[in-house]
C-alpha positions as CSV (number, residue, x, y, z in Angstrom):
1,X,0.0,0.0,0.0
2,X,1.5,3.4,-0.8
3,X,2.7,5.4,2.2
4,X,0.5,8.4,1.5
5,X,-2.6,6.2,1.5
6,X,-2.0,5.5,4.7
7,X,-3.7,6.7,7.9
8,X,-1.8,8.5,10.0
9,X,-2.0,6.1,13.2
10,X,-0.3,3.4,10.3
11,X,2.1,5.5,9.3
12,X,3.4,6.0,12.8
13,X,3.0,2.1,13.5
14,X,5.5,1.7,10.6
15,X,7.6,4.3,11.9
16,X,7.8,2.4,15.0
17,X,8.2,-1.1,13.9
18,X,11.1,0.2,11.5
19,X,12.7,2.3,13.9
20,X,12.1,-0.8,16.2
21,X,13.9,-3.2,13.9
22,X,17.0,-1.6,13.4
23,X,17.5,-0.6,17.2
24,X,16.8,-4.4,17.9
25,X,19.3,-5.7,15.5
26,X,21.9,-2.2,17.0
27,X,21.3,-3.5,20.5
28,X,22.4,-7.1,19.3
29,X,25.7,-6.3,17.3
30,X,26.7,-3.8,20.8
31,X,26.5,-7.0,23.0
32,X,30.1,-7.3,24.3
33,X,32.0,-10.7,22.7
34,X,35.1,-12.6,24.2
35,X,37.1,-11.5,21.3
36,X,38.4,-13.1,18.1
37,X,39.5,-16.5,18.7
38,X,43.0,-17.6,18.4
39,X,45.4,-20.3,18.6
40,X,48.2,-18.7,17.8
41,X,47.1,-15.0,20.0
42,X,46.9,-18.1,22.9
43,X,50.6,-18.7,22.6
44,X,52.0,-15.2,23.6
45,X,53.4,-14.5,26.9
46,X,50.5,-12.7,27.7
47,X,47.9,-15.0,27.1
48,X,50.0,-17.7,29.0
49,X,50.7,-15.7,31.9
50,X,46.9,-14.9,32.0
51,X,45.7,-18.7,31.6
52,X,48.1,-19.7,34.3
53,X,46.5,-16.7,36.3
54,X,43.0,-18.5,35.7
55,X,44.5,-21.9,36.2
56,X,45.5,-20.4,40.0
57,X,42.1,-19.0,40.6
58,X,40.2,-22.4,39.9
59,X,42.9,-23.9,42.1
60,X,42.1,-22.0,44.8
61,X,38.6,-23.2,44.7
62,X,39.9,-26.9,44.5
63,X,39.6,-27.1,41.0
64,X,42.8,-28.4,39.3
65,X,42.7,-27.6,35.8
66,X,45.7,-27.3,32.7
67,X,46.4,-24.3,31.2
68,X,46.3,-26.1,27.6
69,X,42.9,-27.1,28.7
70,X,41.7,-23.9,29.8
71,X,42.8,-22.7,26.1
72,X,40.9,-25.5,24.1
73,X,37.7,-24.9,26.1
74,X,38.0,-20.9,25.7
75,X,38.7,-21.4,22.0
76,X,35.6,-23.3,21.5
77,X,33.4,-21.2,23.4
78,X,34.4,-17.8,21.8
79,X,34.3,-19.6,18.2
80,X,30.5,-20.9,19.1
81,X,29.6,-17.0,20.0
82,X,31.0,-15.5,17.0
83,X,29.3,-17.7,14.6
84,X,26.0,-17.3,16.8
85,X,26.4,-13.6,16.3
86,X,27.3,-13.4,12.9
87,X,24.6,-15.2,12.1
88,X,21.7,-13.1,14.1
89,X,23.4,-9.9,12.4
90,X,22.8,-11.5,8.8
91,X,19.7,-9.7,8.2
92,X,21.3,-6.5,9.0
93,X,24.8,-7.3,7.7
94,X,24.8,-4.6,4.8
95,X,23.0,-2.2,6.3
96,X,25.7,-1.8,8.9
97,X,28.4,-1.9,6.5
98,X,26.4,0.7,4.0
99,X,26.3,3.2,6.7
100,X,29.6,2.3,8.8
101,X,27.7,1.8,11.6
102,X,29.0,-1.3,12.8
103,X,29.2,-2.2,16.4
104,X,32.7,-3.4,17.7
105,X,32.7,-3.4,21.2
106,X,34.9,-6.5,22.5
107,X,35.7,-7.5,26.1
108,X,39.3,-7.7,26.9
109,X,40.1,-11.1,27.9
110,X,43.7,-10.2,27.8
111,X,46.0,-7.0,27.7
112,X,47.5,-6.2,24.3
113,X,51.6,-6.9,23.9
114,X,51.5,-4.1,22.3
115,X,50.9,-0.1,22.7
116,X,50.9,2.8,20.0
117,X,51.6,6.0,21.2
118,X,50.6,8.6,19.3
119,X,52.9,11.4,18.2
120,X,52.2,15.0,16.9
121,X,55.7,16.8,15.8
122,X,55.8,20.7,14.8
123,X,58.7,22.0,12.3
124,X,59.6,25.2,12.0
125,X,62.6,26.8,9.5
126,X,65.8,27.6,11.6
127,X,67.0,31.1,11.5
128,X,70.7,31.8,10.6
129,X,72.4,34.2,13.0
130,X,71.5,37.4,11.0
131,X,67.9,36.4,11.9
132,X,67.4,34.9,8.1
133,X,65.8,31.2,7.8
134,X,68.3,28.9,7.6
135,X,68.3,27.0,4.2
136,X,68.8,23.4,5.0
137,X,67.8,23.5,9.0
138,X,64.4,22.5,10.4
139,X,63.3,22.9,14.2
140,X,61.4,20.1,15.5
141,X,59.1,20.7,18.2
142,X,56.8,17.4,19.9
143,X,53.7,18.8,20.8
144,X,51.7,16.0,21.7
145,X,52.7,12.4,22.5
146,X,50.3,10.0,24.7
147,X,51.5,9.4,28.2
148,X,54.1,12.2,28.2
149,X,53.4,14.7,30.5
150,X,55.2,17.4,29.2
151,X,54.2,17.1,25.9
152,X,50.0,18.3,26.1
153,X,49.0,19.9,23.1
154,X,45.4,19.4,23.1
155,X,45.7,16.7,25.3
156,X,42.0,17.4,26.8
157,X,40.6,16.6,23.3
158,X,43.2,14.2,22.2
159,X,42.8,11.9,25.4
160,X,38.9,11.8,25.2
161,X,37.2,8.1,24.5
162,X,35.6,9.1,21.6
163,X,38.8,10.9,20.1
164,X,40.6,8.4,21.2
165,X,39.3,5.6,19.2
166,X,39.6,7.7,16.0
167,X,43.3,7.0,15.8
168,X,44.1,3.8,18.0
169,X,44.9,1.3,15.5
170,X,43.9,-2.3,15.8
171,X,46.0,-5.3,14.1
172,X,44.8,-4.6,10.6
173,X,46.1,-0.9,11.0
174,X,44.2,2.5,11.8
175,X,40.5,3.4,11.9
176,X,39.4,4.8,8.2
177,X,39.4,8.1,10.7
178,X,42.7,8.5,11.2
179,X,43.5,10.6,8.0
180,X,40.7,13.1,8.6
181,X,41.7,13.8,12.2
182,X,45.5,14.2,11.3
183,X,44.6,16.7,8.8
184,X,41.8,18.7,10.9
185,X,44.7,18.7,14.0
186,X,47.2,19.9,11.4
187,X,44.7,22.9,10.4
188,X,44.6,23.5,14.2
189,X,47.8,23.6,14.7
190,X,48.7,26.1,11.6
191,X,46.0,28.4,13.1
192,X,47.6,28.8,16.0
193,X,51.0,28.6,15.5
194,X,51.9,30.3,12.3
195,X,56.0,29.8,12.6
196,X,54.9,26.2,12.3
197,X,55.3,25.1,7.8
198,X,55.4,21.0,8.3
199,X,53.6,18.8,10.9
200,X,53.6,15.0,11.5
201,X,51.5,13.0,12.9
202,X,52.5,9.4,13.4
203,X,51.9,6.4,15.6
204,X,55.0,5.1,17.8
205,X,54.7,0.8,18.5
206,X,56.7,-0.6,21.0
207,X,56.3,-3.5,23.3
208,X,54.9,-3.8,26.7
209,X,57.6,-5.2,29.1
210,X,55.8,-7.8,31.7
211,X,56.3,-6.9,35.8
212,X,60.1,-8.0,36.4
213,X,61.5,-7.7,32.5
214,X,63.2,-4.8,31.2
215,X,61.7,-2.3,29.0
216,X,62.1,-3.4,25.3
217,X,63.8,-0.3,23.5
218,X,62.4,-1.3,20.0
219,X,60.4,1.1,18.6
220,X,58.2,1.2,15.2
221,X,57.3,4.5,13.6
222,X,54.0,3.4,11.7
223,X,51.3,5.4,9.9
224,X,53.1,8.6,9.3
225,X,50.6,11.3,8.4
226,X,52.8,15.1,7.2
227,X,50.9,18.0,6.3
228,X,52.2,21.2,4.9
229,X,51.2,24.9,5.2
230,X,49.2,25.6,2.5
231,X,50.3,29.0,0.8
232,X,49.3,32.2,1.4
């Protein structure tokens, strides 16, 4: 029946069963999950330490269980919930991708062994002694970097949740966000700081040392974003 044959009171009944539908199938896909399933995530020093901490905690109840065990059973369970919700989300499946509105909310059954820290740099031309920019010498200045306290630069909007997850990368790399914000921070920073001409923004990966090891001094410069002033 078309919609403008329909009686008002209809009309709003569809409105409500549609709006009804997708909230439904939202409410669903935000249910938290116990992660993507792994064999090979299991094996990391991590995941070990943490099954051994689980393996303890059943003990203590008089419950004497292997770690290897522990792993099988957890590997099952997680791979029975992600096939349950993939399925349920079928009918929705597109729409959610269409629209990018995608639910990803995960429980963390384990720390990462990994951290990114992000990194916003400021260059500036060097001046020569006469006061003339230098030809070949740039002036690097750190304005932001996560976890440093003397480097702040908009920390109160760079450090909020929803900010946060606009640039925290996950294993397949950085949210399709990431450019957008590096390039609006870069604006920001050109505004206000008009000796700046070249800014980077990248994301710094290094290892998490576990309680008792020393900190590992590899680091990996990934994702490099670099913006210019534009002229005039």
């Amino acid at each position: 029946m078309p919609w403008r044959t329909l009686s008002p009171s209809r009309r709003a009944q569809l409105r409500a069963a549609i709006i009804a539908y997708f909230v439904f199938f939202n409410l669903l896909a935000a249910l938290p999950t116990l992660g993507t399933p792994s064999a090979e995530r299991l094996e990391r020093p991590f995941e070990q330490q943490e099954l051994r901490r689980w393996v303890r905690l059943f003990a203590a109840f008089g419950v004497e269980l292997q770690p290897e065990w522990l792993a099988q059973v957890y590997l099952r369970i997680a791979s029975s919930l992600a096939e349950a919700r993939a399925v349920a989300l079928r009918p929705i499946e597109g729409w959610l991708t269409l629209t990018q509105t995608g639910q990803s909310w995960r429980l963390f059954g384990s720390p990462d062994e990994y951290r990114s820290v992000l990194r916003i740099s400021a260059y500036s031309s060097a001046a020569s002694a006469d006061g003339a920019p230098a030809a070949a010498a740039e002036r690097e200045e750190v304005l932001y970097e996560s976890g440093n306290p003397e480097r702040r630069w908009n920390a109160p909007l760079l450090e909020y949740r929803r900010i946060r997850a606009a640039y925290n990368p996950s294993r397949a790399g950085p949210p399709g966000t990431y450019a957008g914000l590096g390039q609006r921070l870069s604006e920001q920073i050109f505004a206000s700081l008009p000796h700046v001409a070249r800014v980077r923004i990248l994301l710094d990966r290094s290892r998490i040392a576990l309680p008792g090891e020393a900190p590992d001094p590899a680091h990996e410069e990934q994702y490099e974003l670099e913006f210019s002033r534009p002229p005039g």
